[in-house]
C-alpha positions in Angstrom: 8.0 -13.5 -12.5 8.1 -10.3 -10.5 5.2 -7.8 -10.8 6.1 -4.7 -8.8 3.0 -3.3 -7.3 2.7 0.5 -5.9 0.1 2.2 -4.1 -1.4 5.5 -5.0 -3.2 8.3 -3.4 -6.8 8.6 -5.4 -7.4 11.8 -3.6 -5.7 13.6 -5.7 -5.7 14.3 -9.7 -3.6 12.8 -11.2 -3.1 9.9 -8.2 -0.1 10.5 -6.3 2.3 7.3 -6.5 4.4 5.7 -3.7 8.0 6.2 -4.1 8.5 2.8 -3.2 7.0 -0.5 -4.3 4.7 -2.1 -1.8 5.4 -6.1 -3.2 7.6 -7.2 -6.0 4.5 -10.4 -6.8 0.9 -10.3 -7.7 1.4 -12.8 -4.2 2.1 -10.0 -2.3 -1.6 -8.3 -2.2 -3.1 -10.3 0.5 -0.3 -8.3 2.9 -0.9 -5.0 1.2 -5.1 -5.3 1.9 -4.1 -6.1 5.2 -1.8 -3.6 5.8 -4.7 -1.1 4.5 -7.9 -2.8 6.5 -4.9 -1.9 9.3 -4.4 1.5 8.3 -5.4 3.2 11.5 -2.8 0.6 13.3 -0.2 0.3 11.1 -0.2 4.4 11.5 -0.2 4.7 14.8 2.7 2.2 15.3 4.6 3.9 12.5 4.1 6.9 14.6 5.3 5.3 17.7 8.4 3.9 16.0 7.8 0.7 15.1 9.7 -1.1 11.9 8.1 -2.9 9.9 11.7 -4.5 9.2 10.4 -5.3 5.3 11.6 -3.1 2.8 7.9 -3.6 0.7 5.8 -2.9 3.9 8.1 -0.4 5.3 7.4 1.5 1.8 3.3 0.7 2.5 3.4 2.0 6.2 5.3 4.8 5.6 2.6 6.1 2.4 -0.3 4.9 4.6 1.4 7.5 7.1 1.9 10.4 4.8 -1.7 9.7 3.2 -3.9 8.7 6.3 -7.2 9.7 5.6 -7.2 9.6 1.9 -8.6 6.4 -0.9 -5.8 4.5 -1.5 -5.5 2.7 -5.1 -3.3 -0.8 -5.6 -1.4 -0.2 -9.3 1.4 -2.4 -10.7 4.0 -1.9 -12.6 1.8 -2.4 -16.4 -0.6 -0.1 -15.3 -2.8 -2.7 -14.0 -5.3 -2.0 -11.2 -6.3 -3.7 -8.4 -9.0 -3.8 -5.7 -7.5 -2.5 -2.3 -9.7 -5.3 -0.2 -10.5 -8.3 -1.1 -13.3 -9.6 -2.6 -15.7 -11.5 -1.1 -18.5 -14.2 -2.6 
């Protein structure tokens, strides 16, 4: 079953959403925390030109680029949160 998940801009109130989804599964998150533990990177090569040459991580990078130094929230399509790393035990 598909879960569309966004990410939002917490820096701002109310949170700013993505345009564009950033996974269509709940599977997709480990990418997403990686992509944002990347942030710096994933900006920079945005910036130099790369594509991502995924529609859901082209929609991360280019957010991540537009919203580089702010908190970044995961949300899904119910209104559901989720934790932007991953936790840890």
């Amino acid at each position: 079953m598909s879960t569309y998940v966004w990410l939002e801009c917490l820096d701002h109130d109310p949170p700013l959403s993505a345009d564009g989804e950033s996974g269509q599964h709940l599977s997709d998150l480990p990418q997403i925390r990686a992509d944002l533990a990347a942030r710096v990177r994933v900006v920079a090569s945005i910036r130099d030109g790369w594509d991502p040459g995924d529609y859901f991580r082209s929609n991360t990078a280019r957010f991540l680029t537009r919203h580089e130094k702010c908190r970044i929230g995961i949300r899904d399509e119910y209104g559901d949160e989720y934790p932007s790393t991953e936790a840890t035990s």
